[in-house]
N, C-alpha and C positions, 0 to 999 in steps of 0.2 A: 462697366463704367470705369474711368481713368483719371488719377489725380496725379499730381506732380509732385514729391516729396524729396529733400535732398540728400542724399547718403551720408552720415555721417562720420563713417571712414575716408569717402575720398573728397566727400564736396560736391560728387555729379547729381543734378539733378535726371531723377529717374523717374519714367509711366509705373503711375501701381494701380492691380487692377480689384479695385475695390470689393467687387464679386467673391476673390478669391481668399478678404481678409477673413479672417477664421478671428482674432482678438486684437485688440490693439488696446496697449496702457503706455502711460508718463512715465517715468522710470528717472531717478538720481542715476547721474552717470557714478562707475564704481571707480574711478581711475581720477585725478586730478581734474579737474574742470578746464584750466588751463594747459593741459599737456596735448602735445602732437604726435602722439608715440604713434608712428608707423601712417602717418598723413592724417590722424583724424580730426577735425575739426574741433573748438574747445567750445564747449557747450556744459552748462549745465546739469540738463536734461536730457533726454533722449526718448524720442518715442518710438517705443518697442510692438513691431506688427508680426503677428503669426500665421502664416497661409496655411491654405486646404492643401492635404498631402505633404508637410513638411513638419519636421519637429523641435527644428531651433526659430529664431525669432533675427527678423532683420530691421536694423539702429539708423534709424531717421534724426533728421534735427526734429523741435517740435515747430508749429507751427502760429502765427499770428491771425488777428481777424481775418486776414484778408486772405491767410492761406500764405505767404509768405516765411521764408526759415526766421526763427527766432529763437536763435541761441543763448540771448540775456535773458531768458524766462526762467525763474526760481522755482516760483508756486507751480507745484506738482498741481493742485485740484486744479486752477487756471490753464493750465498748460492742456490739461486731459477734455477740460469744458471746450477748450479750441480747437480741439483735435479733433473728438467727436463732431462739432458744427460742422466742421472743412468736411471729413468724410460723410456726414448725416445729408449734407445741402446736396451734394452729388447721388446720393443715391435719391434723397425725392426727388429731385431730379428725373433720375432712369424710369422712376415708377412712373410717374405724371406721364411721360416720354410712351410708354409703353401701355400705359391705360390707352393713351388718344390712339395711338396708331392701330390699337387693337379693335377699337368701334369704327373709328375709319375702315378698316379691314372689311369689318363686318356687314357695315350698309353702304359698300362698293361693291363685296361678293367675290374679291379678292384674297391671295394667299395672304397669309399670318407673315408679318417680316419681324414678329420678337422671339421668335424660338430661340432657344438659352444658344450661348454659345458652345460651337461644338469641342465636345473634349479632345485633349490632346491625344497621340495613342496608347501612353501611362494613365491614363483616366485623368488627370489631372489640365486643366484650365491652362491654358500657355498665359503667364500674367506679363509677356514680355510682349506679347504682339496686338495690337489694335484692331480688334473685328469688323474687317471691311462691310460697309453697308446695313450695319448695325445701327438701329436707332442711339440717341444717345446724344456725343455735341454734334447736332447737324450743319453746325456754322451760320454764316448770314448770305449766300451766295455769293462771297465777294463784297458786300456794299459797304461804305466807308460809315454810314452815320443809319442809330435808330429808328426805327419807327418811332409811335407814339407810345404803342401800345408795348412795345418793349421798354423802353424809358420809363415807362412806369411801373413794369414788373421791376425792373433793377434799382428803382429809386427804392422801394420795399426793401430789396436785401441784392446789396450788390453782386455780379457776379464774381468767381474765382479765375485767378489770371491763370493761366493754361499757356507757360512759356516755353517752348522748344526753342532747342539751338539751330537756325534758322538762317543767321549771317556767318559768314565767313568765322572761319577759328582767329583769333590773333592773342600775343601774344602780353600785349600793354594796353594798358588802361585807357578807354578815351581820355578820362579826365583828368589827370595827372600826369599823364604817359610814360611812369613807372609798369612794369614785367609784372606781374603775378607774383605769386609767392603761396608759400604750403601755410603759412601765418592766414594771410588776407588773399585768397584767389581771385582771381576773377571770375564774373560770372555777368549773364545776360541782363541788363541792367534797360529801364521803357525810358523812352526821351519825352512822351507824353505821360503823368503819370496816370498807372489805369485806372484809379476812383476817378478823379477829375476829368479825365474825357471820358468815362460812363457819365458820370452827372451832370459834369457843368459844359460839353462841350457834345456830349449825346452820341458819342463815336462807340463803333464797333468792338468787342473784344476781339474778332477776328481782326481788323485791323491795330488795334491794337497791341495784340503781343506777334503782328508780321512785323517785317523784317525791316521796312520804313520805319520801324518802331522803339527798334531797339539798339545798342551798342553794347561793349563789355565795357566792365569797371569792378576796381573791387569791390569784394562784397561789405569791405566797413569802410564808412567814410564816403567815399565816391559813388558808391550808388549811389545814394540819396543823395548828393552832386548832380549826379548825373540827368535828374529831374527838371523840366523847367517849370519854375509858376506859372499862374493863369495866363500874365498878360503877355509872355515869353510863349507859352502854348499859342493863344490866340495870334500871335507875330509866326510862328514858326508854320502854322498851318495854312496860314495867307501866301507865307513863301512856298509851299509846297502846293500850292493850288486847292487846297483841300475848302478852305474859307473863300469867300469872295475879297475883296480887298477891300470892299464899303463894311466889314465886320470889324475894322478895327477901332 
């Protein structure tokens, strides 16, 4: 299973394959909080993950409720309670995921499709590449808006945004249309934001973190610019055919 964490050397965010975490803790960063020495991001904190077959430990930002980088985070215990959730959710996740497909399996008489993934040829798990056909995020086929019965799994505990770089590179902020900067980069910023159209507008995460969905902007400030409110949602999804036009 694969979560999204952002590096806090360069800013990218990167697939990590949770299987392969061997520890993960909060950590005081050891270097000024506000320094960029060599691109890296000023943070606080840092969470520090250790994989299977490796002996040093690779420096993420840490993380917010929703799975989001949060670099203003002090509190070490808060920091590690949110971290844990982000990783803990994904993997119940895998398990539920894997329990059903395993009884499915079973009283169809068909082969087993959750056999572990296969090792690398170092014995070691490739945590860089995504296991075609592997139980796991199965998506929504395509469909723009939820069921019922999913809206109410996610009203319980929302899910986590799962953002790939998806649109075009560029190199200026939508919302400013100032450049990036090693300070404040850019990064993949949702024009719908994802709690609000999981809850109040019942939309897809697959739709949601495509590519209808998103723009760049920087990561302080302009993101959260870059959002629209409800009634700016509801207006915007009329214009793009997604509402009827009697929803407004």
């Amino acid at each position: 299973m694969f979560v999204t964490l952002t590096a806090r050397n360069s800013g990218r965010v990167q697939l990590v394959n949770i299987d392969q975490v061997r520890t993960a803790s909060i950590q005081p960063v050891q270097d000024d909080p506000m320094a960029y020495d060599g691109g890296a991001l000023a943070t606080h904190l840092v969470a520090s993950l250790e994989f299977t077959g490796s002996n040093h430990f690779v420096h993420y930002l840490p993380v917010d409720a929703d799975g989001s980088p949060a670099p203003q985070l002090t509190d070490v215990a808060k920091a590690t309670r949110l971290l844990g959730e982000y990783l803990s959710a994904f993997r119940s996740s895998n398990r539920t995921t894997q329990e059903n497909a395993r009884a499915d399996a079973s009283m169809a008489g068909v082969n087993d499709v959750t056999s572990p993934i296969e090792p690398a040829i170092d014995g070691v798990g490739d945590a860089t590449t995504v296991p075609m056909g592997k139980p796991g995020n199965l998506g929504f086929d395509g469909r723009v808006f939820l069921t019922d019965a999913e809206h109410q799994t996610y009203l319980r505990r929302k899910p986590v945004r799962f953002v790939q770089k998806v649109i075009a590179a560029s190199n200026s902020c939508s919302v400013c249309g100032e450049d990036g900067s090693r300070e404040n980069p850019l990064q993949v910023a949702h024009i719908v934001p994802f709690g609000l159209g999981v809850v109040h507008f019942k939309l897809t995460p697959e739709w949601l973190d495509g590519p209808a969905n998103l723009r760049w902007a920087h990561r302080r400030v302009c993101n959260k610019a870059a959002e629209l409110s409800v009634d700016q949602t509801r207006a915007h999804l009329i214009e793009l055919g997604v509402l009827p036009a009697d929803s407004a």
